[in-house]
N, C-alpha and C positions, 0 to 999 in steps of 0.2 A: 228447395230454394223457391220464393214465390215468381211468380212471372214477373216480367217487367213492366211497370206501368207507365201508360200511354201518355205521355202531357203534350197538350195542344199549343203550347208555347214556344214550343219547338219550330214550328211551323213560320212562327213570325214573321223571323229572318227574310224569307223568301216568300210567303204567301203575299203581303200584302203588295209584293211588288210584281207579283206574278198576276194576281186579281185583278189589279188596277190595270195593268197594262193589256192583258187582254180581254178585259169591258174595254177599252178607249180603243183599243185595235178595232174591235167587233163595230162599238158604236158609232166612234168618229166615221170608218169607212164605209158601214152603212149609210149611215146619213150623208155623206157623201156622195153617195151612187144613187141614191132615192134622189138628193138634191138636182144633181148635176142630168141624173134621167127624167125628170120630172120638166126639167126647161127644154126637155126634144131635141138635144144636138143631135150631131151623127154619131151612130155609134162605138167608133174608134176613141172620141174625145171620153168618155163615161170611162172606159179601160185605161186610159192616161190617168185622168184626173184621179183614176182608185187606186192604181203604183205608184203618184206622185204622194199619196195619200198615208200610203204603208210606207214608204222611203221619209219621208219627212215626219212622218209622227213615230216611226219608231228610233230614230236618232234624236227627236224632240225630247222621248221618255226616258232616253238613256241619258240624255245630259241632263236634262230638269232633277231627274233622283240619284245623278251623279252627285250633284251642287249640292242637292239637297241633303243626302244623306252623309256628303263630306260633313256639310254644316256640323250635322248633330256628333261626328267624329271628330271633328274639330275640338266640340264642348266638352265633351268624357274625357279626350284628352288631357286638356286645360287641367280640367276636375281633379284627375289622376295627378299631374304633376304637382297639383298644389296640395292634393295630400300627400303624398310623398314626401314634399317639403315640410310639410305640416307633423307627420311623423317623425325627421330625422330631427328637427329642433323643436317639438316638445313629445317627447312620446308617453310621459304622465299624465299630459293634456289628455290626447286624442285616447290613453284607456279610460280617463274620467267617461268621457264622452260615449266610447262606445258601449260602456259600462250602463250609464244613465239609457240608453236605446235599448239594452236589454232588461232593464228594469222598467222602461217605461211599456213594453208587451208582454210584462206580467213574471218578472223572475224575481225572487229576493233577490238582494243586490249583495250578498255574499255567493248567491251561487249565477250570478249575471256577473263578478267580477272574476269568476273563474273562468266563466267560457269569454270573456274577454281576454284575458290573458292566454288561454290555450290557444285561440283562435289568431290572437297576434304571433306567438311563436309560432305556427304555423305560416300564416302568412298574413300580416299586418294591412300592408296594404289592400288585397281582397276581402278582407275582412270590411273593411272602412266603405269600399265600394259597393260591397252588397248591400248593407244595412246601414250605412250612413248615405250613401247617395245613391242609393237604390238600381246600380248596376247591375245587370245578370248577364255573364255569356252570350247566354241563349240569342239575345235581344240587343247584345250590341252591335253598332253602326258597323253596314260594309258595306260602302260606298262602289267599286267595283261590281259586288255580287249582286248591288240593287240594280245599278245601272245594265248590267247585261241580263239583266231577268225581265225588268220589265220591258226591255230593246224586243229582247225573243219573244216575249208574251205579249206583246203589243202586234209584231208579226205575224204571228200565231193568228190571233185573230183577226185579224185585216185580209187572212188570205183567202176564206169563203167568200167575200163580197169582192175580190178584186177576182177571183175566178169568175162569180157569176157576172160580174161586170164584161166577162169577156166570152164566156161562153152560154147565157143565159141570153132567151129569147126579149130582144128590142121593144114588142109590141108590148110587155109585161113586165118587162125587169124589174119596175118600181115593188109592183107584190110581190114575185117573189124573192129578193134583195130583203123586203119587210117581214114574210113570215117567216127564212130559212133564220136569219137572224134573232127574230123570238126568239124559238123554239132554241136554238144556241147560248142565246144568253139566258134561258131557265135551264137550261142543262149546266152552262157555267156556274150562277150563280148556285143549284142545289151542292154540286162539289164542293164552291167555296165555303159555304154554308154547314155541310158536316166537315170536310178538313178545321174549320174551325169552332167547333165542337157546335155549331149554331142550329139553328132547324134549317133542315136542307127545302122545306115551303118556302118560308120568309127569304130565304136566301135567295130561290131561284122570283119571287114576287117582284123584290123591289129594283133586281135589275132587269127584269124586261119591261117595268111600269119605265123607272127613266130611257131605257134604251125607246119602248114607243114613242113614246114625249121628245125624243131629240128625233127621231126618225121622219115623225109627222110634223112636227115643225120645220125640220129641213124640208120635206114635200115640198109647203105651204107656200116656203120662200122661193125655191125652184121653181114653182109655176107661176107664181107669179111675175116673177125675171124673165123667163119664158115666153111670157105670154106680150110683155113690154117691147121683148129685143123683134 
């Protein structure tokens, strides 16, 4: 029996709400503590502002990919129901149709009208949804699993900086807030990078280029608020 092979599709579901959410945990609450340590309050407010930071951006990420990912549940939905209609009142129609999609990626259409017809005895409706409106499994909407992945992954990462926020030395915090977080988000991003079959380089490159780019701009603006107040 051969092995089972590997597909990275699989992943979907939950990497890209897992990735997103904890870059925005990492980034946002670094940038944060760089921000908020960069204007010199006292050090109690830096440790506020970074819990307030991971409480409010990970219930932010939970609802935003709740809404969101409802949305596109919503649509497959709709989708579904109106082939389903579409099947029970023409179902010669909808085998033209499917028939014509398998002829059109290359089958005679005597033997594209057979695996239409097998495939509707089977099961009609999946059939219509895979290759007429390009539904997969793998990759359908789950609006609950998006929203508490990227909640937890967003926390995930927001809790190195709200640590160092609290137990990392006052005179410094800004650097090391800046480099512990690099060096995390090229670790994050090389994972995310081969979990999705990517180059684990380029993966870990382009989220520590944005995460520096938010970090030292938030500095920039800290201090300069800082320096005003």
């Amino acid at each position: 029996m051969p092995p089972a092979e590997r597909h990275y599709t699989k992943h979907i579901g939950w990497l890209r709400a897992s990735v997103l959410g904890a870059n925005d945990g990492l980034i946002s609450t670094s940038s944060l503590v760089v921000g908020v340590a960069a204007a010199n309050p006292a050090p109690g407010a830096v440790l506020v502002a970074a819990l307030a930071g991971l409480v409010a951006g990970a219930l932010s990420m939970a609802a935003g990919e709740y809404v969101s990912v409802s949305s596109q549940s919503d649509t497959e939905r709709a989708d579904l129901d109106r082939e389903r209609g579409e099947l029970a009142a023409s179902p010669e129609a909808e085998h033209r149709e499917l028939t014509a999609i398998y002829v059109g990626r290359g089958l005679t259409p005597t033997l594209a009208a057979q695996v239409a017809e097998q495939l509707a005895a089977h099961d009609a409706l999946e059939a219509h949804a895979h290759d007429e409106l390009g539904l997969n499994p793998a990759t359908r909407a789950r609006p609950l699993q998006a929203a508490l992945s990227s909640a937890a992954a967003f926390a995930l990462g927001a809790t190195p900086p709200v640590l160092m926020a609290g137990l990392g030395p006052a005179a410094h915090l800004g650097a090391v807030v800046i480099g512990t977080s690099l060096v995390l988000l090229a670790v994050l991003g090389a994972a995310a990078g081969r979990l999705g079959g990517a180059s684990a380089a380029i993966g870990a490159l382009r989220v520590t280029f944005w995460g520096a780019v938010a970090m030292g701009v938030t500095a920039v603006v800290g201090r300069a608020f800082g320096a005003v107040g």
